[in-house]
C-alpha positions as CSV (number, residue, x, y, z in Angstrom):
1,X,-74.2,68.5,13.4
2,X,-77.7,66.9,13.1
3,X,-77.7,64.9,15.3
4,X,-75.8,67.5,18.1
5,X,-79.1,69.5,17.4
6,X,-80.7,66.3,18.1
7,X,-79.2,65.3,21.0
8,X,-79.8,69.3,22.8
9,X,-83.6,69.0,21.6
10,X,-83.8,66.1,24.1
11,X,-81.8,67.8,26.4
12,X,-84.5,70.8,26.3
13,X,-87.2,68.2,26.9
14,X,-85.6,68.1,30.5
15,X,-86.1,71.7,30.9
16,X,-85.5,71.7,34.8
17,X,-82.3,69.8,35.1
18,X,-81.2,72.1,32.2
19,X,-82.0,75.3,33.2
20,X,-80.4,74.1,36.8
21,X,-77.2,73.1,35.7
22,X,-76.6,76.0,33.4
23,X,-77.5,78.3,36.4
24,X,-75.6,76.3,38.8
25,X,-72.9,76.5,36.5
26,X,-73.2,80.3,35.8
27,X,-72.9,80.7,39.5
28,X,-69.8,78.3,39.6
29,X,-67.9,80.1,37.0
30,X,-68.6,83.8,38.4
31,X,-67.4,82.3,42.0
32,X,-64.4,80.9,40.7
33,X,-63.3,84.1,38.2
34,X,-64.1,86.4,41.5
35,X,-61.5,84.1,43.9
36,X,-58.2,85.8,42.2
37,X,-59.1,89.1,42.6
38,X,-60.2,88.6,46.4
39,X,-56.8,86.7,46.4
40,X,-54.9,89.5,45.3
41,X,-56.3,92.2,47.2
42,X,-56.0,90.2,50.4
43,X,-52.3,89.7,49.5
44,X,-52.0,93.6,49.3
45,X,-53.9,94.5,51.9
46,X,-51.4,92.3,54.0
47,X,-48.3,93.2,52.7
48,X,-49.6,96.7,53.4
49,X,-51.0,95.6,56.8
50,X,-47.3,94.4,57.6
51,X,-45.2,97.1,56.4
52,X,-47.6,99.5,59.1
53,X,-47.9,97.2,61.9
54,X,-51.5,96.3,62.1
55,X,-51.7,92.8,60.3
56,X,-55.5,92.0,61.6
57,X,-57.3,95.4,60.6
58,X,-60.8,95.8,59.3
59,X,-60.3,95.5,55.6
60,X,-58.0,92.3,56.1
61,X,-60.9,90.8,58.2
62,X,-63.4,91.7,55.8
63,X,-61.4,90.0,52.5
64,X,-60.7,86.9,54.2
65,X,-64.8,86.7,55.1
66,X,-65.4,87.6,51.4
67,X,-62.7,84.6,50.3
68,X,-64.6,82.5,52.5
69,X,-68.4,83.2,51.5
70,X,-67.2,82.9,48.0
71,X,-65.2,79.4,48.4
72,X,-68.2,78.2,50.5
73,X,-70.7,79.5,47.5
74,X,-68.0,77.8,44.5
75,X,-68.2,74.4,46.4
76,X,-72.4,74.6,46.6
77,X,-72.6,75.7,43.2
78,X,-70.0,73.0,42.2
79,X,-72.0,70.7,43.5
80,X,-75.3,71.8,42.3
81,X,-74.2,72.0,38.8
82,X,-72.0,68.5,38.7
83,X,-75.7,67.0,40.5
84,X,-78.0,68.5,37.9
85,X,-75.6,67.6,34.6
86,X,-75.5,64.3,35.6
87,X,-79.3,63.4,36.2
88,X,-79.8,65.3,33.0
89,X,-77.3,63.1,31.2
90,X,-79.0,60.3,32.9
91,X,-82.1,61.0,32.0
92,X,-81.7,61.7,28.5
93,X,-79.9,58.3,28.2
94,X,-82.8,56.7,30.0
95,X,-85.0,58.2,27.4
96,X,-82.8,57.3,24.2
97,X,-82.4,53.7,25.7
98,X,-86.1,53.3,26.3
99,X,-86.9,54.4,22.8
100,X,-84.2,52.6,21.1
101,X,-85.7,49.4,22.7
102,X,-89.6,50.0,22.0
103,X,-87.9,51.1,18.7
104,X,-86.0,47.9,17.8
105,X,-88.7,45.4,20.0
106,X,-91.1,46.5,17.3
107,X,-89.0,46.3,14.3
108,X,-89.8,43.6,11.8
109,X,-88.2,40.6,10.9
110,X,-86.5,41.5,8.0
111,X,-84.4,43.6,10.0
112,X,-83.6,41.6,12.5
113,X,-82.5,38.9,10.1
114,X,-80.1,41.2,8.7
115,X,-78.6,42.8,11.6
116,X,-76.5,41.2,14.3
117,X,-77.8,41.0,18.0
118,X,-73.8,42.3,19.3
119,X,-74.0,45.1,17.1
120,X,-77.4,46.2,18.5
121,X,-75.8,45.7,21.8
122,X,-72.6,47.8,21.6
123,X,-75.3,50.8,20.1
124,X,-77.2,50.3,23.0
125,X,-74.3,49.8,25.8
126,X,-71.1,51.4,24.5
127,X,-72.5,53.9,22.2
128,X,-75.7,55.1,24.9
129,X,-72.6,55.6,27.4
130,X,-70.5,57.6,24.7
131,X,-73.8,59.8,24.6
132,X,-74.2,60.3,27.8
133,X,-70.5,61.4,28.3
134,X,-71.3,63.7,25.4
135,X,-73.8,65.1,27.5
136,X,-71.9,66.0,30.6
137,X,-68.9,66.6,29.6
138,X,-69.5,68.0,26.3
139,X,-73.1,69.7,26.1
140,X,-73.6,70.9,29.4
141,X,-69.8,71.4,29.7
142,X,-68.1,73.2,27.2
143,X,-70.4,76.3,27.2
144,X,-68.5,77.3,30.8
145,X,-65.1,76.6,29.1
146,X,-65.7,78.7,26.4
147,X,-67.2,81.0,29.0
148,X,-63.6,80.9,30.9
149,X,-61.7,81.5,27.4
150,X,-63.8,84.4,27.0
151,X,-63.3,86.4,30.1
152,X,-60.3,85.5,31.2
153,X,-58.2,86.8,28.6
154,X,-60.3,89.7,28.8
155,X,-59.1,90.1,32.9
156,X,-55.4,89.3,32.0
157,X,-56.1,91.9,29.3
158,X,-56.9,94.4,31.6
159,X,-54.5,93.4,34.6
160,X,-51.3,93.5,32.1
161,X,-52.0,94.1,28.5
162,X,-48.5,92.6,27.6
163,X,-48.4,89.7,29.5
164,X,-51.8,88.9,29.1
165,X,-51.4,89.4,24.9
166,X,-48.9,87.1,25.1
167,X,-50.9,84.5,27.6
168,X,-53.2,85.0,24.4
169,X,-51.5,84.1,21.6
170,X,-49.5,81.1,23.1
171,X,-53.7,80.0,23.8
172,X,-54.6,80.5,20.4
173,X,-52.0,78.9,19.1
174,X,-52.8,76.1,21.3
175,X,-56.3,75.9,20.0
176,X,-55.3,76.3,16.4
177,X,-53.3,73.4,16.5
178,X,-56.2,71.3,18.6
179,X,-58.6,71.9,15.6
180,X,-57.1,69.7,12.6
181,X,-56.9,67.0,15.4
182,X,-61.1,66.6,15.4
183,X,-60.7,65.3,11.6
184,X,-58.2,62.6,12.3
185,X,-60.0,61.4,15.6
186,X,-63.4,62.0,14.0
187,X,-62.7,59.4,11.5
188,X,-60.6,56.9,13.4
189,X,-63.3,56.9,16.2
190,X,-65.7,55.9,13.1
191,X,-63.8,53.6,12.9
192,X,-63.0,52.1,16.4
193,X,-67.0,52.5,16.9
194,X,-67.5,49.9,13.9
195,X,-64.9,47.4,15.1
196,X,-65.9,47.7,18.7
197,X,-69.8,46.6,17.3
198,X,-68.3,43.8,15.3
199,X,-66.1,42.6,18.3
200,X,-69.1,42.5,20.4
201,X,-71.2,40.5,17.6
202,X,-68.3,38.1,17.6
203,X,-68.6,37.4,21.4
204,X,-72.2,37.2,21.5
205,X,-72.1,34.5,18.5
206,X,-69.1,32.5,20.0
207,X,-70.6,32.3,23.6
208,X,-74.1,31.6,22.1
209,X,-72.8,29.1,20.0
210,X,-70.3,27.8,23.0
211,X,-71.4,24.1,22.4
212,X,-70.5,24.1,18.6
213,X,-67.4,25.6,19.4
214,X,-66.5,22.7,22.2
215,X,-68.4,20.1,20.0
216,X,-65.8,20.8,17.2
217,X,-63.0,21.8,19.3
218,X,-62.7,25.1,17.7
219,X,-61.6,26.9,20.7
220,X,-58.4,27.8,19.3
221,X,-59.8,29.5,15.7
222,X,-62.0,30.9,18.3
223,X,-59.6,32.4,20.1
224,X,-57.4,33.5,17.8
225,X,-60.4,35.2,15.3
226,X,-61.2,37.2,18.4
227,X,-57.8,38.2,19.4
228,X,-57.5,39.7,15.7
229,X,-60.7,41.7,16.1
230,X,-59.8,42.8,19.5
231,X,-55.9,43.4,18.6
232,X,-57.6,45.8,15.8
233,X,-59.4,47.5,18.0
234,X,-56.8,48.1,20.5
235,X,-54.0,49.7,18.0
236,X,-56.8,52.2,16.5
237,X,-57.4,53.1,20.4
238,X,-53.6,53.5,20.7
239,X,-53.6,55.5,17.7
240,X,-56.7,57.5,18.5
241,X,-54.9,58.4,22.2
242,X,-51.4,58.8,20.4
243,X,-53.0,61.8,18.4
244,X,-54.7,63.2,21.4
245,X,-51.2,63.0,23.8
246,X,-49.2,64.7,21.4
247,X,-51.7,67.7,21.6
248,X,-51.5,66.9,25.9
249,X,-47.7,67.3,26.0
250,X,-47.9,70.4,23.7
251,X,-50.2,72.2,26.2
252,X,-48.8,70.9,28.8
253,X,-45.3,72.1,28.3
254,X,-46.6,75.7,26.8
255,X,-48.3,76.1,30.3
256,X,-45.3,75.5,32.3
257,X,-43.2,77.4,30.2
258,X,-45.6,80.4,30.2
259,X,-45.7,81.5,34.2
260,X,-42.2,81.2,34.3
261,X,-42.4,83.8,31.7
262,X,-44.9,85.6,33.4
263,X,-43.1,85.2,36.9
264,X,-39.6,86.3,35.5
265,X,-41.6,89.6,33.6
266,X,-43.6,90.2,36.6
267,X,-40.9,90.5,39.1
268,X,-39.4,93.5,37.4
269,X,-42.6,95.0,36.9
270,X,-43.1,94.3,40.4
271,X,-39.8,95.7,41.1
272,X,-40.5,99.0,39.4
273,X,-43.5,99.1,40.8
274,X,-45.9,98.5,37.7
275,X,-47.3,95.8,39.2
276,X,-48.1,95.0,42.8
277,X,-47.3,91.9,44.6
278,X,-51.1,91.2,44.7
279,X,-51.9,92.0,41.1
280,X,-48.9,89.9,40.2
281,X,-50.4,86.9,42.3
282,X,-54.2,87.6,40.8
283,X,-52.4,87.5,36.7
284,X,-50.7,84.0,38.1
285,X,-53.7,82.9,39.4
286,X,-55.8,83.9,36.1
287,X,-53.5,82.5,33.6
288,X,-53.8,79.1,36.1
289,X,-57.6,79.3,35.1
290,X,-57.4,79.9,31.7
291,X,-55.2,76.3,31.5
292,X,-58.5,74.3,32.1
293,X,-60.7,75.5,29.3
294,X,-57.6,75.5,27.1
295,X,-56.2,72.0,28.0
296,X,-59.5,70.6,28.1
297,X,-60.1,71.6,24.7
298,X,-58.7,68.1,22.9
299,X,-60.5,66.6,25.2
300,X,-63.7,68.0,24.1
301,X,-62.9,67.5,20.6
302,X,-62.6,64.0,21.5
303,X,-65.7,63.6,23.4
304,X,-67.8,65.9,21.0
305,X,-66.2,63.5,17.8
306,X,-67.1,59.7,19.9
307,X,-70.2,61.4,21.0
308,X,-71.9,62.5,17.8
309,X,-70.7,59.5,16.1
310,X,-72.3,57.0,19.0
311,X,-75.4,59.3,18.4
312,X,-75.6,58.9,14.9
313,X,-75.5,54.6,15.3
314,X,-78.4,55.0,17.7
315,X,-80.6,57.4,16.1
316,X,-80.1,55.8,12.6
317,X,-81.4,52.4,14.2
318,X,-84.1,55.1,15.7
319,X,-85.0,56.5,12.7
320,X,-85.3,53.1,10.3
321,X,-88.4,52.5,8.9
322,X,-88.6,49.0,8.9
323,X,-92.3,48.6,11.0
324,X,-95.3,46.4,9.7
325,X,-97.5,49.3,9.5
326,X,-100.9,49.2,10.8
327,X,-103.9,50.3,8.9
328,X,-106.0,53.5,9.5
329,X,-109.1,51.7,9.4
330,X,-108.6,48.8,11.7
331,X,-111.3,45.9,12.1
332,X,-111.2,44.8,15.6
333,X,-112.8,41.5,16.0
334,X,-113.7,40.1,19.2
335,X,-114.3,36.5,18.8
336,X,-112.1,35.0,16.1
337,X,-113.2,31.6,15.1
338,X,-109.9,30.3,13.4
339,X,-110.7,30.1,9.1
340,X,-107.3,30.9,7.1
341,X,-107.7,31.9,3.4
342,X,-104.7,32.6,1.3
343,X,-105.2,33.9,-2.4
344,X,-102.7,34.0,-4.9
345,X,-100.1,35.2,-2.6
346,X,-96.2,35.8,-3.8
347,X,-93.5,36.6,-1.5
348,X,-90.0,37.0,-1.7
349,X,-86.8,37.4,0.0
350,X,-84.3,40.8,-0.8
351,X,-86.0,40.3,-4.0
352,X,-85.8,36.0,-4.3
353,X,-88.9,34.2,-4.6
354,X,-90.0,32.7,-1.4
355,X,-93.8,31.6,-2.2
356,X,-95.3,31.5,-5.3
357,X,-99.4,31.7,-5.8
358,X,-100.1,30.1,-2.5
359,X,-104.3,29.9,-2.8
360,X,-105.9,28.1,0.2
361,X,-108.9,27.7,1.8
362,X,-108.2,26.4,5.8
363,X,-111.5,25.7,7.6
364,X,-112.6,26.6,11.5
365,X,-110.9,23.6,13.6
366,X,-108.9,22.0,10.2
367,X,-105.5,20.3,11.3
368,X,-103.2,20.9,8.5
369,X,-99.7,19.9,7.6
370,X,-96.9,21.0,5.5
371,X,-94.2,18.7,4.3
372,X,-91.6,19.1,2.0
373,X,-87.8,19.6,2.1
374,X,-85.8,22.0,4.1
375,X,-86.2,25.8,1.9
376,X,-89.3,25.0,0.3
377,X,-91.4,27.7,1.9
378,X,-92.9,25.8,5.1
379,X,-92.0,27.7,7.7
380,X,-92.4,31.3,5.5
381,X,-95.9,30.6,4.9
382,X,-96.1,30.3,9.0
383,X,-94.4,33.3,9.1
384,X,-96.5,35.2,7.3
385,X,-100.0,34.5,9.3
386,X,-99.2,37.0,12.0
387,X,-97.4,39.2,9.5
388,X,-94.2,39.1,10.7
389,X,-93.6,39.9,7.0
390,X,-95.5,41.8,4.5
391,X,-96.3,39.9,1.1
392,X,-95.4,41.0,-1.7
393,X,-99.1,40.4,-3.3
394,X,-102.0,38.9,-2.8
395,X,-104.6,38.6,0.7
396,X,-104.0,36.4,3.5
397,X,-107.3,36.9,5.3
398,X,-108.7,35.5,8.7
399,X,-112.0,34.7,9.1
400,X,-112.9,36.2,6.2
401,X,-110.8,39.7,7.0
402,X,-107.4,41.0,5.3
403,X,-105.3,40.5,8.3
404,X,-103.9,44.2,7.1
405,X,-106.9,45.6,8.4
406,X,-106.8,43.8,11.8
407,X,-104.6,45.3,14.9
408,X,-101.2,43.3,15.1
409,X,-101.3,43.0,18.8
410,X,-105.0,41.3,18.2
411,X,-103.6,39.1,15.2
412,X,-100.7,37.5,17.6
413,X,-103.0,37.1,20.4
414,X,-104.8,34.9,18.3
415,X,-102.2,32.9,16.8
416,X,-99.9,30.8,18.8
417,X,-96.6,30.1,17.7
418,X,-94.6,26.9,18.6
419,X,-91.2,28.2,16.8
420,X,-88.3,26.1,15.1
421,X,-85.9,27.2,17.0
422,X,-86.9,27.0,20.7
423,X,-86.0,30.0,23.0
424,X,-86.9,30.0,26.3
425,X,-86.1,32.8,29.1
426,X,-83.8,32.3,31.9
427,X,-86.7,33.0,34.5
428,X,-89.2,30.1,35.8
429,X,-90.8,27.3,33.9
430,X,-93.9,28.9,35.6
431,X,-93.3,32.3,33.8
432,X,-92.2,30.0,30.5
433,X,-95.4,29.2,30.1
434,X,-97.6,31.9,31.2
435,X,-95.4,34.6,28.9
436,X,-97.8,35.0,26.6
437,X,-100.4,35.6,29.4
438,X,-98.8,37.3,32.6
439,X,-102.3,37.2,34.1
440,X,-103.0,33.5,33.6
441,X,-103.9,31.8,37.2
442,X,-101.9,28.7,38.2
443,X,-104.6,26.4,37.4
444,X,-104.7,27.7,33.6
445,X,-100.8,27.2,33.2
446,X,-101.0,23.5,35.0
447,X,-103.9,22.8,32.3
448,X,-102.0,24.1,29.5
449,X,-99.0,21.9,30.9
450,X,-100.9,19.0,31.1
451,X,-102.1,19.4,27.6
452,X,-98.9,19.8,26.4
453,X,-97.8,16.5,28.1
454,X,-95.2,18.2,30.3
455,X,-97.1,18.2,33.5
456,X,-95.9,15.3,35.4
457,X,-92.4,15.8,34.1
458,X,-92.5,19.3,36.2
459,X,-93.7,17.9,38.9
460,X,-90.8,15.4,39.6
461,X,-88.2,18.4,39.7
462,X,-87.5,19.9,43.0
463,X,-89.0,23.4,42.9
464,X,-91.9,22.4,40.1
465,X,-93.4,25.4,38.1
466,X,-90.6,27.6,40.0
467,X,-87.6,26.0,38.6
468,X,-85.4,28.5,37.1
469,X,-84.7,27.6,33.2
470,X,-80.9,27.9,32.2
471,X,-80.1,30.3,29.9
472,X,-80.4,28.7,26.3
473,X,-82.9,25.7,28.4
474,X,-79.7,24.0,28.9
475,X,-81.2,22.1,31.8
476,X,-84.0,20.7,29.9
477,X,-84.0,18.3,27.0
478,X,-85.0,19.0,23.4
479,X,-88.6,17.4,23.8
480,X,-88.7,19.2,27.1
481,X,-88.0,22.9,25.7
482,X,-90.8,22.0,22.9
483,X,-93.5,20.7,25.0
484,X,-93.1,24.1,27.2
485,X,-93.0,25.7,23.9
486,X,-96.6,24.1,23.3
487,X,-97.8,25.1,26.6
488,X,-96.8,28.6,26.1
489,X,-98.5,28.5,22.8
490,X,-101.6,27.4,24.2
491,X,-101.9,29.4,27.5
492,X,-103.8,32.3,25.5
493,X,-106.0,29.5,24.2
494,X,-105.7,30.7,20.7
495,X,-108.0,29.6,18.0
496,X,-105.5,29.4,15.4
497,X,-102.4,27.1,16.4
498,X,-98.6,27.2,14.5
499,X,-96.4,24.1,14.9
500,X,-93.1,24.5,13.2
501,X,-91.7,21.4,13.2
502,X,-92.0,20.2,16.6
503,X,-90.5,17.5,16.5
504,X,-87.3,17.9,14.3
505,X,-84.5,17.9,16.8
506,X,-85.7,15.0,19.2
507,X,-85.9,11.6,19.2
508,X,-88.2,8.9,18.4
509,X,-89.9,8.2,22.2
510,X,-89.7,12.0,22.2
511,X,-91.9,12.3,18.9
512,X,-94.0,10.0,19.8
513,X,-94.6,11.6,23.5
514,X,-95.0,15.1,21.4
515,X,-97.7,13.6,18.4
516,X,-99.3,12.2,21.2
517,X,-99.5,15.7,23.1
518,X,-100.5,17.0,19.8
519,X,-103.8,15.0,19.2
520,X,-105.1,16.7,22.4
521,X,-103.5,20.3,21.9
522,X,-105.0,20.2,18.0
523,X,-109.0,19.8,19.2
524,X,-111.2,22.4,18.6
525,X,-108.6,24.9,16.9
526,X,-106.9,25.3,13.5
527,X,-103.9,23.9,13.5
528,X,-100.4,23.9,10.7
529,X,-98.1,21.7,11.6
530,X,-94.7,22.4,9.1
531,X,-92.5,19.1,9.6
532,X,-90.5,16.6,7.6
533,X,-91.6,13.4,9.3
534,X,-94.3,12.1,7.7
535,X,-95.0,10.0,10.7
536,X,-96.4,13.1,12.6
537,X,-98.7,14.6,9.6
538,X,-101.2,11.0,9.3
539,X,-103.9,12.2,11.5
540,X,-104.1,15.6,9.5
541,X,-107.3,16.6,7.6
542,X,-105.3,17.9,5.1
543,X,-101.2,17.9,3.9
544,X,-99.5,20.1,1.8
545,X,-96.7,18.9,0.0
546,X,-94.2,22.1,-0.8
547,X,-91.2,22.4,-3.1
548,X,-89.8,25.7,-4.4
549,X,-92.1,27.9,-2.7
550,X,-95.4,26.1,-4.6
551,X,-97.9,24.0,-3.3
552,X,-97.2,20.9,-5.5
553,X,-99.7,18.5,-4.2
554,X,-102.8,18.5,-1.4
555,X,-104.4,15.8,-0.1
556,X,-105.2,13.4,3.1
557,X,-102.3,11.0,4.0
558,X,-103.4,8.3,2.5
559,X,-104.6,10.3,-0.9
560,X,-101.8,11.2,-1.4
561,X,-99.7,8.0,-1.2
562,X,-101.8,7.4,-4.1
563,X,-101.0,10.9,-6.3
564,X,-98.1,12.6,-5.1
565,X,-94.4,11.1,-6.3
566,X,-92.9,13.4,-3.7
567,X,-94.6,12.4,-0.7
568,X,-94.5,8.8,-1.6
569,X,-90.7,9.3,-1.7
570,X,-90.7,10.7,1.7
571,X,-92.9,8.4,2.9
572,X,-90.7,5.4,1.5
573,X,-86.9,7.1,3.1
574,X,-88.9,7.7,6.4
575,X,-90.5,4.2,6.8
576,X,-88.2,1.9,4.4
577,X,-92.0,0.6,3.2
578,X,-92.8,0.8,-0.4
579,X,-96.1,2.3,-1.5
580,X,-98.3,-0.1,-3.2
């Protein structure tokens, strides 16, 4: 019920649309319960118009005006009030889609890393559109059908008080049945919601992973793991809709079996004159009404259940408290100039140790690199410079300041990040580059390009800079996707520089095109280069070797040949030389 009252609250923040379609509404339902009693009394007045002669008289003339203002009004109002529920329902959805987004945008890593991309999807696709149906059809809705089941009976009350008691109870008994139904849908639409997110994870892994799956041939286990999921998913749908049509035929044979009830009784009453031919018509025509709110009412239940349960995935993603949290007494610095001290910093993972006492001391315009084997803490210790995680203990400072007391937006302005795993957009190689600076001028994305040695290779393809990227960089090679990478990095011109192994996944002409980039892009700023090759870490001021989350050993290249039985072992598989 929380989040209902949740979901109205927004509503209310729209308090124009809302007031409009309730009035609209209103207006709808009082033109719709006034059309069977104009209805019957124009059927009286003509059967009385007939029996003396005179079938176009004043009062008939005057009802049939009245039926027609009214159905012109019911149509208006109709209108007005489907118009105004929608853009609110719209609207709100706008709103919950804009804030989930900011919401999960801004979220930390260690969220991310434990929550699948399909399962943010389906909240934000399937579940945003179950909300927005709980909107219309259930918020803005049911208040007019609950409205009709309250004064209609009343009017078939008062028209017949037998018929209409018995219209009554066959209603109630209707809606008593209808009830227990919410608990069994409620929880298999839980359910359903759950395996719908997990199917949609599934497809986004398999068709982001679609050259694995082809590489390995795996298109069958594909295949057939999806058709599980989604075989799952479609028998709880069946099941969910079973429940729901079992309460359909119910109603729907009640309500055919009740005005020829009605019809049989009202002909005798008609007969012996307690009931005219026009009040007979009007009781008909009332108990016709009173079949919409009542037949709708599983499907209320049903919306009301899928609704609040969609609601409750997104605002819980909403409502986790997962930020890196600024502090209240921010430094802003204008003009960093690049030094990186770490002192005695521990961090871990859900609780393992990631880095262990990490103290360093990185100059202004130092190129530093970081070797060691894959899981030794490389790549987490670049990770932590622009706080994309908290540590645990300890003071990572820049330039002297805790970079807890700096504004994040400032920190990663000043730190440019060549990743591991290179992403690029599906836009042009133009806006590749200049995405960390939408601003930049053409000259300044050609001069980060030529830095990064990818200049000339742009040049030669047939719309340059505006060449759209495939999704995934699929048109570009490995080498290619990291030398943009580099020239995306360095379009801010940052003062701090992070290369995470650039030059892991290409080969050796590749590595040698990106070390020689590198000598260029790593003058006058401090630069970490995190790698395994040995081969790209000998011009370095400094190396760290890593193992376990510890720094093990520090030294120069060629200092360390000397001291450090783990890079000498590296240094040995890489080159086949042995250290004298």
């Amino acid at each position: 019920m929380n989040y209902l009252i949740r979901i109205i609250k927004i509503c209310i923040k729209h308090p124009f649309l809302t007031i409009f379609a309730f009035l609209a509404g209103t207006l709808s339902m009082g033109a719709s319960i006034l059309f069977p009693t104009l209805l019957g009394s124009i059927i009286d007045t003509t059967t009385a118009s007939i029996q003396t002669g005179t079938i176009f008289n004043q009062p008939m003339i005057f009802l049939t005006s009245v039926i027609f203002i009214n159905m012109l009004f019911l149509g208006i109002f109709t209108f007005a009030k489907s118009y105004f529920i929608e853009s609110l329902a719209e609207n709100v959805s706008y709103d919950l889609r804009k804030k989930f987004f900011n919401h999960v945008i801004n979220l930390n890593f260690a969220f991310h890393d434990k929550t699948h991309t399909g399962n943010l999807m389906s909240r934000a696709i399937t579940d945003m559109n179950s909300v927005q149906k709980l909107i219309s059809s259930g918020i803005m809705d049911t208040p007019f059908q609950i409205g009709l089941l309250i004064i209609v009976p009343i009017l078939l009350i008062k028209s017949h008080w037998q018929l209409g008691l018995l219209s009554l109870i066959i209603s109630i008994t209707i809606i008593t049945i209808a009830i227990p139904l919410r608990l069994k849908v409620r929880s298999l639409w839980l359910t359903i919601q759950k395996n719908l997110a997990n199917l949609s994870t599934t497809l986004q892994e398999d068709l982001t992973g679609i050259n694995v799956v082809k590489s390995f041939g795996a298109e069958n286990y594909e295949t057939n793991k999806f058709k599980i999921s989604n075989k799952n998913v479609a028998r709880q749908i069946v099941s969910a809709e079973l429940i729901r049509s079992r309460y359909v035929a119910l109603k729907l044979f009640a309500f055919l079996l009740l005005p020829g009830i009605v019809l049989i009784a009202g002909r005798n009453l008609v007969l012996t004159g307690q009931l005219s031919t026009g009040e007979l018509a009007q009781f008909l025509f009332y108990l016709i009404m009173l079949q919409n709110p009542v037949v709708a009412i599983g499907g209320k239940i049903a919306i009301f259940v899928r609704g609040i349960e969609a609601a409750k995935r997104i605002l819980n993603i909403i409502d986790s408290d997962s930020k890196i949290k600024e502090s209240s007494n921010l430094i802003i610095i204008k003009d960093f100039k690049g030094s990186i001290q770490f002192n005695n910093v521990n961090f871990s993972y859900n609780g393992i140790p990631a880095l262990q006492n990490i103290n360093l001391d990185i100059q202004q315009g130092m190129s530093v690199g970081l070797i060691g084997s894959p899981g030794s803490g490389k790549s987490t210790l670049f990770k932590l410079i622009p706080r994309f995680y908290d540590i645990d203990s300890g003071i990572i400072s820049l330039d002297g300041h805790d970079i807890k007391m700096l504004p994040l937006e400032t920190l990663r302005n000043n730190v440019g990040i060549v990743p591991q795993d290179i992403s690029l957009f599906p836009i042009t190689i133009r806006e590749n580059i200049a995405y960390n600076k939408p601003t930049a001028e053409f000259s300044e994305i050609i001069r980060a390009a030529k830095i990064a040695d990818i200049h000339s290779f742009i040049e030669t393809l047939p719309n340059g800079y505006d060449t759209i990227v495939s999704e995934r960089g699929a048109n570009l090679s490995g080498g290619q996707k990291q030398r943009i990478a580099i020239a995306r990095a360095l379009i801010s011109n940052p003062p701090i520089l992070l290369l995470d192994d650039p030059t892991a996944s290409v080969d050796f002409t590749t590595e040698m095109r990106i070390n020689k980039a590198l000598k260029t892009v790593t003058q006058d700023r401090t630069t970490l280069i995190s790698t395994n090759r040995v081969s790209s870490l000998i011009k370095t001021d400094l190396i760290l070797v890593m193992e376990n989350g510890n720094i093990v050993d520090k030294g120069t290249h060629y200092s360390l040949l000397k001291t450090s039985t783990i890079y000498q072992e590296l240094y040995h598989i890489q080159t086949q030389q042995k250290v004298a």
